[in-house]
C-alpha positions in Angstrom: 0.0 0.0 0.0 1.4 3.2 -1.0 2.5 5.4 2.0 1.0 8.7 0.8 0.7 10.5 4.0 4.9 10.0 4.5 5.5 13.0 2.0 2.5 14.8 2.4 3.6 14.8 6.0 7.3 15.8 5.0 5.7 18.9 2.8 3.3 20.0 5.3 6.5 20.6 7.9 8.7 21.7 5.1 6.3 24.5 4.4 5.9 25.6 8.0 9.8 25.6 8.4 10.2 28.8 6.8 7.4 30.0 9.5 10.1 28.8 12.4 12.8 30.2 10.6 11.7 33.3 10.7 10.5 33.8 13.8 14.0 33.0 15.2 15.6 35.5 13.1 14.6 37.7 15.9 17.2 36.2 18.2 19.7 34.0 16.3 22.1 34.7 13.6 21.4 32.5 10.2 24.6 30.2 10.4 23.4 29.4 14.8 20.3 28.4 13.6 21.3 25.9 11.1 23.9 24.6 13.3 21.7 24.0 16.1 18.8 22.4 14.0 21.9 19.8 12.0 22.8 18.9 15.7 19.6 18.3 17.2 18.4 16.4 13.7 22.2 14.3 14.3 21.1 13.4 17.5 17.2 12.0 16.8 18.6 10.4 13.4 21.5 8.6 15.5 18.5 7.3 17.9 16.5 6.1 15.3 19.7 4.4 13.1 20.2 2.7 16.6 16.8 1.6 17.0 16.7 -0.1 13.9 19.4 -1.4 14.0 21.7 0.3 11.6 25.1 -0.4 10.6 27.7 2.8 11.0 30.5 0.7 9.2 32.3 3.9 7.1 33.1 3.8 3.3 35.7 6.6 2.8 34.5 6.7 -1.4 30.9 7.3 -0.2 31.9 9.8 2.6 34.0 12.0 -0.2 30.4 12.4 -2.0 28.7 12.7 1.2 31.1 15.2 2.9 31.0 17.3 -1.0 27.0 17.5 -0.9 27.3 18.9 2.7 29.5 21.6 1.5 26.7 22.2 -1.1 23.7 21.8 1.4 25.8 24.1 4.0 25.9 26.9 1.4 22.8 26.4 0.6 20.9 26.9 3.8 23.1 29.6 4.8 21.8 31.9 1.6 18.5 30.8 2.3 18.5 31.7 6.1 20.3 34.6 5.2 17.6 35.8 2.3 14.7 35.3 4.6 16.0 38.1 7.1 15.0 40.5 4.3 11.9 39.1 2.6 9.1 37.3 3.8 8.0 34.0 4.9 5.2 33.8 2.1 7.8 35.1 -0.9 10.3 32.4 0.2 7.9 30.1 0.2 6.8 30.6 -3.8 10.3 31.7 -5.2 11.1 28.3 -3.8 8.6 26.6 -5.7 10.5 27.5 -8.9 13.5 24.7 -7.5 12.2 22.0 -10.0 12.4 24.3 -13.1 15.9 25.1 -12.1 16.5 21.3 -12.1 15.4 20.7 -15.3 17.5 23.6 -17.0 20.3 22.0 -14.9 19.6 18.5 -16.4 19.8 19.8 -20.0 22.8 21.9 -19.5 24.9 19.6 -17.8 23.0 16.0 -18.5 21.9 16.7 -21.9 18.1 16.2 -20.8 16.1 17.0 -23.3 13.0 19.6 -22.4 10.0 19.6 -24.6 8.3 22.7 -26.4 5.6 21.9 -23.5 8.8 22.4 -21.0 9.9 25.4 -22.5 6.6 26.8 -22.2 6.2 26.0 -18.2 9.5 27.5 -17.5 8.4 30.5 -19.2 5.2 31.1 -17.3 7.3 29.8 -14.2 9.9 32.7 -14.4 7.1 35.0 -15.3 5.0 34.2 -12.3 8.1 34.5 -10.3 9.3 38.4 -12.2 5.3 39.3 -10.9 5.8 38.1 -7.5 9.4 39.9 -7.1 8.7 43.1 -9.0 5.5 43.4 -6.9 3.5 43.9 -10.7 6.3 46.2 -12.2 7.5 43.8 -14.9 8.6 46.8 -17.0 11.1 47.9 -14.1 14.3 48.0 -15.0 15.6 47.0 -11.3 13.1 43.7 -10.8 15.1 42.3 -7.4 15.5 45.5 -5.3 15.1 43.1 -2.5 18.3 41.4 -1.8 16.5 38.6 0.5 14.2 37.3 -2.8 17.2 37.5 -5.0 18.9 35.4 -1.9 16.3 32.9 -1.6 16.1 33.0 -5.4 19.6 31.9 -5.4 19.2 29.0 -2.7 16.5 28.0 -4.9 19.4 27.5 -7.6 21.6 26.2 -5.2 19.2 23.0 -3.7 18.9 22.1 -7.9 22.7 21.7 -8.1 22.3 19.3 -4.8 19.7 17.3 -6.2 21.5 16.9 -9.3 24.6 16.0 -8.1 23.0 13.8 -4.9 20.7 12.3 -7.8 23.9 11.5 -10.3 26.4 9.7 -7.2 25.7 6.2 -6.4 25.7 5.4 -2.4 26.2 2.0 -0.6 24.5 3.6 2.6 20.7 3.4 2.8 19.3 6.8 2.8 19.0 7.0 6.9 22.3 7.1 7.1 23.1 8.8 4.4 21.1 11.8 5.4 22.9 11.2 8.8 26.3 11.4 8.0 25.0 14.3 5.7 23.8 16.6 9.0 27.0 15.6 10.8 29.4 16.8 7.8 27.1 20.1 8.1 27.5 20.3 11.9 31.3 19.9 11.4 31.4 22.6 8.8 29.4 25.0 10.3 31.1 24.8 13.6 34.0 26.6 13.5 32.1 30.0 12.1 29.2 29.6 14.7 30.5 28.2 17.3 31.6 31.4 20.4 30.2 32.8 23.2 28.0 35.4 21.6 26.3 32.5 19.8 26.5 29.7 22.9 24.6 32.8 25.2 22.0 33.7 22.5 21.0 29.9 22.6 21.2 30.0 26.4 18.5 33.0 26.3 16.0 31.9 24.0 12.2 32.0 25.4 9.7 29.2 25.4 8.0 29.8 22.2 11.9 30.1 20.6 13.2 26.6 21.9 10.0 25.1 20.4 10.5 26.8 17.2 14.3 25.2 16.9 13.0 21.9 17.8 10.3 21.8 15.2 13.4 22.9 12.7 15.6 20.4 14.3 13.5 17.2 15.4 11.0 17.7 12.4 12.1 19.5 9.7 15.6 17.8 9.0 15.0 15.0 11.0 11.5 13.2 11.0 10.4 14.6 7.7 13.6 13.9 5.6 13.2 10.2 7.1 9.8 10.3 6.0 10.5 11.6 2.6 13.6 9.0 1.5 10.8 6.2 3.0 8.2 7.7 0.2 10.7 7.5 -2.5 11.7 3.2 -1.9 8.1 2.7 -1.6 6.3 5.1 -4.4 7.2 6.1 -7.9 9.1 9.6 -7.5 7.0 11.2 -9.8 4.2 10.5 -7.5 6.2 11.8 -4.3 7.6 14.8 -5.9 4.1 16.1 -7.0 3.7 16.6 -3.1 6.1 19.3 -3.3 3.6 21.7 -5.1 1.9 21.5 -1.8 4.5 23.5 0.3 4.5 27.2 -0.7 0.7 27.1 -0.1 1.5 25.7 3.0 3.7 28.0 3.8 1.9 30.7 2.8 -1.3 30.3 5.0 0.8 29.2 8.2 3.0 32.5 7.5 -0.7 34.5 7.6 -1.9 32.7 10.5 1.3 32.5 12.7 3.3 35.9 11.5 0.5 37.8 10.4 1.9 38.2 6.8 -0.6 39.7 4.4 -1.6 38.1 1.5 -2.6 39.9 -1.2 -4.1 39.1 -4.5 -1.0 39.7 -6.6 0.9 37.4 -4.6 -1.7 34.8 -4.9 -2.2 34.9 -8.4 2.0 35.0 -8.8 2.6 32.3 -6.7 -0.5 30.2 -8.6 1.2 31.0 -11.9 5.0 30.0 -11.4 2.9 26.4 -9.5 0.9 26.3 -13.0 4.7 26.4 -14.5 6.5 24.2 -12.7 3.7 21.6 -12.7 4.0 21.9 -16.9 7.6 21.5 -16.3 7.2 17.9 -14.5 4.7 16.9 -16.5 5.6 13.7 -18.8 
């Protein structure tokens, strides 16, 4: 029986990540809170590899690809985090909807994937939902990113395409728990030395109730549970079927953003956001 609710789980946190995010903005800097959520996301995945069992026998060829995507993921979430100090969670949450039309330029650049005239045609009302959404309805602007956060989380939108990609073209021996655990460790280990002083250590020390809870959603749920969830969906569904999910999130996002942050949504957003979905889904399409 196919496992739908695993990535419709996995979206549905995903989407209210950026939510968290952004509400501890307020009292961490980018690079502590992605620190903090790899290491708390290390330690439940370590339980759970224990649990069932797992073996934590090292292969130095698979750690070399592993230890190369973490430098990519680090980046990534660092842009990202970084982006959303500056724009909101509802924007993040469409421009990042654009990811899989990224991936499939990627894969004809660089794989020689052929795109269809149907293909071409969703990236085009992809990247013109997205010019409406970031230009706030002033296509004919010369300057269409004034805001350096959406050009940001634009960019980490780029960036998560060249992970899949290259995560998608490497063959690993590990199953994907511990992939994805070695994966947050090489993360931690990165990360640590620029995060890691008493500035940092005291802000953690400091954070309220309603803080703590927001970095253990990021940490327990976001990068553990639902990344567990998600590489269950993909050995027991066809990807095409899991990946659809994803068209879920920025609406997600969106409403939990208006309900928890108070972020306005307004019609022009909407309809953006609904076009540059309409895209991508034309993109994916087979």
């Amino acid at each position: 029986m196919k496992s739908y609710w695993k990535p419709l789980a996995s979206v549905v946190i995903w989407g209210a990540s950026f939510i968290a995010t952004k509400y501890l903005l307020d009292s961490l800097k980018p690079l502590t809170i992605i620190l903090a959520r790899q290491i708390l996301a290390v330690m439940l995945l370590t339980v759970i590899a224990l649990k069932r069992g797992r073996s934590f026998k090292i292969n130095l060829r698979d750690h070399s690809w592993i230890f190369a995507l973490a430098l990519i993921a680090s980046f990534h979430l660092w842009i990202q985090v970084t982006g959303m100090q500056f724009t909101s969670a509802s924007n993040t949450g469409w421009i990042i909807g654009i990811t899989p039309v990224f991936m499939a330029l990627l894969g004809m650049i660089f794989f020689r994937e052929k795109l269809t005239g149907g293909q071409w045609s969703g990236i085009l009302i992809a990247f013109a939902g997205l010019l409406l959404l970031i230009s706030n309805g002033k296509i004919s602007s010369v300057s269409l990113i004034e805001n350096k956060g959406d050009f940001l989380i634009l960019a980490s939108a780029f960036t998560w395409s060249v992970y899949s990609l290259v995560g998608k073209k490497i063959t690993l021996n590990y199953p994907a728990l511990m992939t994805i655990l070695y994966l947050f460790l090489f993360m931690s280990l990165i990360l640590a030395p620029f995060t890691i002083n008493a500035e940092n250590i005291n802000a953690i020390v400091n954070l309220s109730v309603e803080s703590i809870a927001a970095l253990l959603f990021l940490g327990f749920f976001c990068s553990g549970i639902a990344y567990v969830l998600w590489a269950e969906a993909m050995n027991e569904m066809p990807s095409s079927h899991v990946g659809a999910f994803l068209y879920i999130e920025p609406f997600v996002t969106v409403f939990t953003a208006w309900i928890l942050l108070s972020e306005r949504i307004s019609l022009l957003t909407l309809i953006s956001g609904i076009i540059i979905i309409i895209g991508v889904i034309i993109v994916n399409r087979k």
